[in-house]
C-alpha positions in Angstrom: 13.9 5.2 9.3 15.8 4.1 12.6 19.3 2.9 11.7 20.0 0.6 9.1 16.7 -0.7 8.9 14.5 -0.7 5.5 11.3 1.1 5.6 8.5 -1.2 5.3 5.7 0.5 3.6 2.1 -1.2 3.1 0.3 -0.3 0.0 -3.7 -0.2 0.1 -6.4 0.1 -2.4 -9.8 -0.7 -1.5 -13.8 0.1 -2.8 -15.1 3.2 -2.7 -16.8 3.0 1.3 -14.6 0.8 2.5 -14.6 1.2 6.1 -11.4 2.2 8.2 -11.8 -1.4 9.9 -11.8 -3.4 6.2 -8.2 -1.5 5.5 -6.9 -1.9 8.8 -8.0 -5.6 8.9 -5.9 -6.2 5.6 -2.9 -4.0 6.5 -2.7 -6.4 9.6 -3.6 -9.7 7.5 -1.0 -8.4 5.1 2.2 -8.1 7.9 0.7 -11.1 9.1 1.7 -13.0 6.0 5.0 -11.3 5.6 5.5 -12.6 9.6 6.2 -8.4 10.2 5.1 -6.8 13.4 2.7 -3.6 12.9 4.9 -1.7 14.8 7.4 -2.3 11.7 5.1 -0.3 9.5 6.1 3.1 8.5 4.1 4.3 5.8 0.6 3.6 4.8 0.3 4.2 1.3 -2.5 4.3 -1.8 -3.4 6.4 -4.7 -4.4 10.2 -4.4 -8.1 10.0 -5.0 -8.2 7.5 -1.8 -6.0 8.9 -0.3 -8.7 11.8 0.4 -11.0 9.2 2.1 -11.5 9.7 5.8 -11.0 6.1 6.0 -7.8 5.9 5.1 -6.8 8.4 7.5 -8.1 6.6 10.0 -6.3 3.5 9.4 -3.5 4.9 9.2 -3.9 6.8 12.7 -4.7 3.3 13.9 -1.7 1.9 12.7 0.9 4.7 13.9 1.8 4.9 10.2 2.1 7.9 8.1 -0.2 8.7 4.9 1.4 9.2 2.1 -0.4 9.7 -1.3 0.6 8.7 -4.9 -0.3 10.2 -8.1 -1.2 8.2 -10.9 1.9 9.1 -12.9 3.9 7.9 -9.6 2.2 4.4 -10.2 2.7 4.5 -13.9 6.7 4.5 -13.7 6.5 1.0 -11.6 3.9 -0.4 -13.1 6.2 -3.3 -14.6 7.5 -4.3 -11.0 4.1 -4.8 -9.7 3.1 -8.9 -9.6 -0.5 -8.9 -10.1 -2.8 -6.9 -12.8 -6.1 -5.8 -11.6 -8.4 -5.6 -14.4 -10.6 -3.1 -12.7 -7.5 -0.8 -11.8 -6.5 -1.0 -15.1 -9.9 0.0 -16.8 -10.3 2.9 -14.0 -7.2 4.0 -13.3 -5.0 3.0 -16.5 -2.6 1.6 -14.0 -2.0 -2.3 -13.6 -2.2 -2.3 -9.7 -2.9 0.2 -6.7 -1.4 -1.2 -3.7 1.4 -2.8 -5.2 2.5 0.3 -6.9 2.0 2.2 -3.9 3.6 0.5 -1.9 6.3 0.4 -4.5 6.3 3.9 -5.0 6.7 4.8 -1.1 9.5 2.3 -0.3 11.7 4.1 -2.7 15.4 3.1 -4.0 15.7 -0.8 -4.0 12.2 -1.5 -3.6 11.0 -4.8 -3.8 8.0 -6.5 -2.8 7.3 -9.1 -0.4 4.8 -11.1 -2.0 1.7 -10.5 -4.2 -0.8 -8.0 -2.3 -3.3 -9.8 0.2 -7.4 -9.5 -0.5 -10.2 -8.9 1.6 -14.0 -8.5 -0.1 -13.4 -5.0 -0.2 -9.5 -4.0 0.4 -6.1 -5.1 -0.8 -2.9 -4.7 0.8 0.6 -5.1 -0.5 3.7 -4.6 1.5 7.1 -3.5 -0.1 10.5 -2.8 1.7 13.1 0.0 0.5 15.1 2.5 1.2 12.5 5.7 1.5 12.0 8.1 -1.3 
């Protein structure tokens, strides 16, 4: 982090073949909402299993953010900050919510989100601020 400034972490989940342009386009919708400039974003963040997908990687290059993967235990422990319950997280993951948790997760001591996550057809984006794990 430079300074006093928060790190602003974006949280991502998204459908298995989701392209690198879908999770870009949703990170950017996302900071768009939150009125944050992408050069803001530190830390692209999602759960381990897509973490390992070459699109996220590439979004994350694309962004000048770093990766940063979260176990499912790691989602677990903030899973009653989060602000919206995906059904189909829930049943596949046993988690309420991917990229809120993430995001959550990453942004560390006093993290809070700045809204409910943002959708596309195949991505959702959620973007928390903190100070760092």
């Amino acid at each position: 982090m430079a300074g006093d400034q928060a790190m602003i972490v974006a949280g991502v989940g998204f459908r298995r073949g989701a392209s690198a342009d879908e999770i870009e386009k949703v990170v950017r919708l996302a900071l768009g909402v939150f009125e944050l400039p992408a050069e803001r974003l530190e830390v692209l963040a999602t759960e381990s299993e897509k973490a390992a997908e070459p699109a996220f990687a590439e979004a994350a290059h694309r962004l000048s953010a770093k990766m940063t993967a979260c176990t499912v235990e790691d989602l677990d422990r903030v899973a009653g900050q989060v602000l919206t319950l995906s059904k189909l997280v829930l049943e596949s993951k046993g988690v309420p919510s991917i990229a809120e948790a993430s995001a959550l997760v990453v942004a560390g001591r006093n993290a809070r989100l700045l809204g409910t996550r943002v959708a596309t057809a195949l991505a959702t984006c959620a973007v928390a601020i903190g100070d760092g794990r």
